[in-house]
C-alpha positions in Angstrom: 171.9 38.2 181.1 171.8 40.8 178.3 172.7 40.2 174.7 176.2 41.7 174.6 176.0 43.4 170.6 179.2 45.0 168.2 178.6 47.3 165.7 180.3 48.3 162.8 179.4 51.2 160.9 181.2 54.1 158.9 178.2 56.3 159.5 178.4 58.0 162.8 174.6 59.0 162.7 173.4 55.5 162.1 175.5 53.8 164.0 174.9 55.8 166.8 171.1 55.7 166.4 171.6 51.4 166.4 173.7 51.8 169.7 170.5 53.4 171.3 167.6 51.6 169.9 169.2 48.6 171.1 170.5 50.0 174.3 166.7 50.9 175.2 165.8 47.5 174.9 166.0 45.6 178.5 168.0 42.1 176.5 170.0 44.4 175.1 173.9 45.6 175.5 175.8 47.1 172.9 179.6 46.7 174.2 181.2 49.0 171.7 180.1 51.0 167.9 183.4 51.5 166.1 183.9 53.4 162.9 185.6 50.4 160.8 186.7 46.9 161.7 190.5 47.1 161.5 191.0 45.8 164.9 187.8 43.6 164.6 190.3 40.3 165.9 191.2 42.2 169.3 187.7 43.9 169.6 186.3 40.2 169.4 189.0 39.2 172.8 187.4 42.2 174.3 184.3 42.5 174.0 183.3 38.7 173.5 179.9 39.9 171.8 176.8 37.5 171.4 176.3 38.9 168.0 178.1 41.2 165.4 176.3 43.9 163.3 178.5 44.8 160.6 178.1 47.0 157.5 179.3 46.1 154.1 180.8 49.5 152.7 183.4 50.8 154.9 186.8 51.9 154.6 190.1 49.9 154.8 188.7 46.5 156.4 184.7 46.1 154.0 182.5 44.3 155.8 182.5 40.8 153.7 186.7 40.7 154.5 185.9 41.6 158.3 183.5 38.5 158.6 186.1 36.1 156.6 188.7 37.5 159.3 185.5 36.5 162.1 185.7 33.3 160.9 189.2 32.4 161.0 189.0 32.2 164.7 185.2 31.7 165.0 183.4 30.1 162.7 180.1 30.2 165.4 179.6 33.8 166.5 176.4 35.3 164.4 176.9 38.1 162.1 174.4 39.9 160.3 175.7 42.5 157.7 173.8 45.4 157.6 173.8 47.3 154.4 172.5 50.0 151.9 173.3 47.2 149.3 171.0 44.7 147.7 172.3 43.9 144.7 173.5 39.9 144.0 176.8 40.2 144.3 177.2 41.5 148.1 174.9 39.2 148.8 176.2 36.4 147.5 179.9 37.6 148.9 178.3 37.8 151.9 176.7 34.3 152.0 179.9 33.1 151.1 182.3 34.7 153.6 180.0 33.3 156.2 177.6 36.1 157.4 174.3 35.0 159.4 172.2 37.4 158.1 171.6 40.5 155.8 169.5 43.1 156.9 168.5 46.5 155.0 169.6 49.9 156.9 166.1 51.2 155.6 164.4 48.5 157.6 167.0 48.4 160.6 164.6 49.7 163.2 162.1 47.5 162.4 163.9 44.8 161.6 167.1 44.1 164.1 165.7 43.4 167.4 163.9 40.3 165.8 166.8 39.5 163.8 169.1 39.2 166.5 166.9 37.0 168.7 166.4 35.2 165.6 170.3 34.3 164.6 170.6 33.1 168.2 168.5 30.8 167.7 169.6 28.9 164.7 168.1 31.4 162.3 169.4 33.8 159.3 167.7 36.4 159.0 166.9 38.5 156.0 165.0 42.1 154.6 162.3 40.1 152.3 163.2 41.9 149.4 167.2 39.9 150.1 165.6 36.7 150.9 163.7 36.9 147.5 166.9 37.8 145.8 168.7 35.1 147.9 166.2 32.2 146.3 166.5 33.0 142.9 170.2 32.6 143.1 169.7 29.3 143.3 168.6 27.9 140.1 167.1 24.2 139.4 169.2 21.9 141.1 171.2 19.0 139.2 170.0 15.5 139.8 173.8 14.7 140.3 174.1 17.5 142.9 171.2 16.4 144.8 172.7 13.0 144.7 176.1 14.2 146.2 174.3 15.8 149.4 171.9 12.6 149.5 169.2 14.9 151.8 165.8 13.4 152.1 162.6 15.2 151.1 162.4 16.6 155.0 166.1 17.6 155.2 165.7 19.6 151.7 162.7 21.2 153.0 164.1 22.1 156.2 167.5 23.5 154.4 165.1 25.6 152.1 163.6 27.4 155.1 167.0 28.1 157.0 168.0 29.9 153.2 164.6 31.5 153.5 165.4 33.0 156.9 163.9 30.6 159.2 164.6 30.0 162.9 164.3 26.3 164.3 160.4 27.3 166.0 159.3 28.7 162.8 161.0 26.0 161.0 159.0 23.7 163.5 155.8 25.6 163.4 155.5 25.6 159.2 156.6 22.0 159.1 154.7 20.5 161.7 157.6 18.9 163.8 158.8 19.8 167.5 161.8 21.7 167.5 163.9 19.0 169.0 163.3 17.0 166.0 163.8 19.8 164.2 167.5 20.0 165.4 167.9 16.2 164.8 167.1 16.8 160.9 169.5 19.7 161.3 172.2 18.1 162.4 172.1 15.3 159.8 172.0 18.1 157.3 175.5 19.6 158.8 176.9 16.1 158.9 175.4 15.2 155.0 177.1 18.7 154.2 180.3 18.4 156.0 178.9 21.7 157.5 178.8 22.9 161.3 176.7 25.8 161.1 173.4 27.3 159.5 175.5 29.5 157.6 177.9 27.1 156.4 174.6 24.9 155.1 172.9 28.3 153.4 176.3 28.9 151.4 177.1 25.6 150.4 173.1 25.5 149.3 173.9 28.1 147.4 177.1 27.5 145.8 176.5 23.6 145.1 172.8 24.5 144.0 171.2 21.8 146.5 167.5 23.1 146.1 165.1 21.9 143.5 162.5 24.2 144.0 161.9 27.6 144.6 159.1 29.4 147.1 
């Protein structure tokens, strides 16, 4: 079965140019490109997409208030913004409004195919040049903060690969671990962080400062 995508872009040109790079792929299906995302709660009844692709600067509805309105009645359903923006503070917004991913319009073509297989599988994808920014938001973390998520030494290394982008294979492959036991640390992570999704773990990561180092 195809992976049924919705895209949101202001540009016609790019959008446009997404809808068929992605249409030419076989997994591929993209159910609809609109213009903005002022009916993005009714598109989401009709279209039932796999994954969103949703830009940052557009009129009426931005992107960051389209994926808080996402997550009012889904709180699962990936998202990856892609943006001209990477400064901090879209990122961080972003993060914090509960996207899956952030992805470069420069690096689009080479970079969303991967990205969506990657968010559907547990992922959150990121340009390199975000995922560095992304890290050094999060600053030295407090002894007391640490002590309030009470992770292990595992479960902070496995959090600090799903902020750098990992998916649960790669996260398996760098840490030596199958991927079932891979999901097991993850889900004591969401429970630990009163959390139910990879998102949700990345932006309280980033907000409470959980990590105590830095790649």
């Amino acid at each position: 079965m195809a992976i049924k995508v919705l895209i949101y872009d202001d540009n016609v040109a790019l959008r446009n140019s997404m809808a068929v790079l992605l249409n030419d792929i076989d997994d591929f299906e993209v159910v609809a490109a609109m213009p903005n995302a002022e009916t993005i709660v009714t598109d989401l009844q009709t279209f039932t997409p796999d994954v969103v692709l949703m830009d940052i600067d557009m009129p009426a509805v931005n992107g960051v208030q389209a994926v808080k309105n996402i997550r009012k009645i889904n709180d699962q359903l990936p998202v990856i913004m892609l943006t001209v923006f990477d400064d901090n503070e879209n990122i961080f917004k972003a993060i914090c409004a509960g996207a899956s991913g952030y992805i470069l319009k420069r690096y689009a073509t080479e970079e969303i195919p991967a990205a969506i297989r990657n968010v559907l599988t547990g992922g959150a994808p990121m340009t390199g040049s975000v995922a560095r920014k992304v890290l050094q938001m999060v600053p030295q973390a407090k002894d007391e903060q640490q002590e309030k998520a009470d992770l292990s030494k595992k479960e902070t290394d496995i959090l600090q690969l799903l902020v750098n982008g990992y998916s649960y294979k790669m996260i398996a492959t760098e840490i030596g671990i199958s991927i079932d036991t891979v999901r097991f640390h993850i889900k004591k992570i969401y429970d630990k962080l009163h959390v139910h999704s990879a998102t949700e773990a990345v932006s309280r990561a980033l907000k409470d400062r959980l990590l105590s180092f830095l790649f």
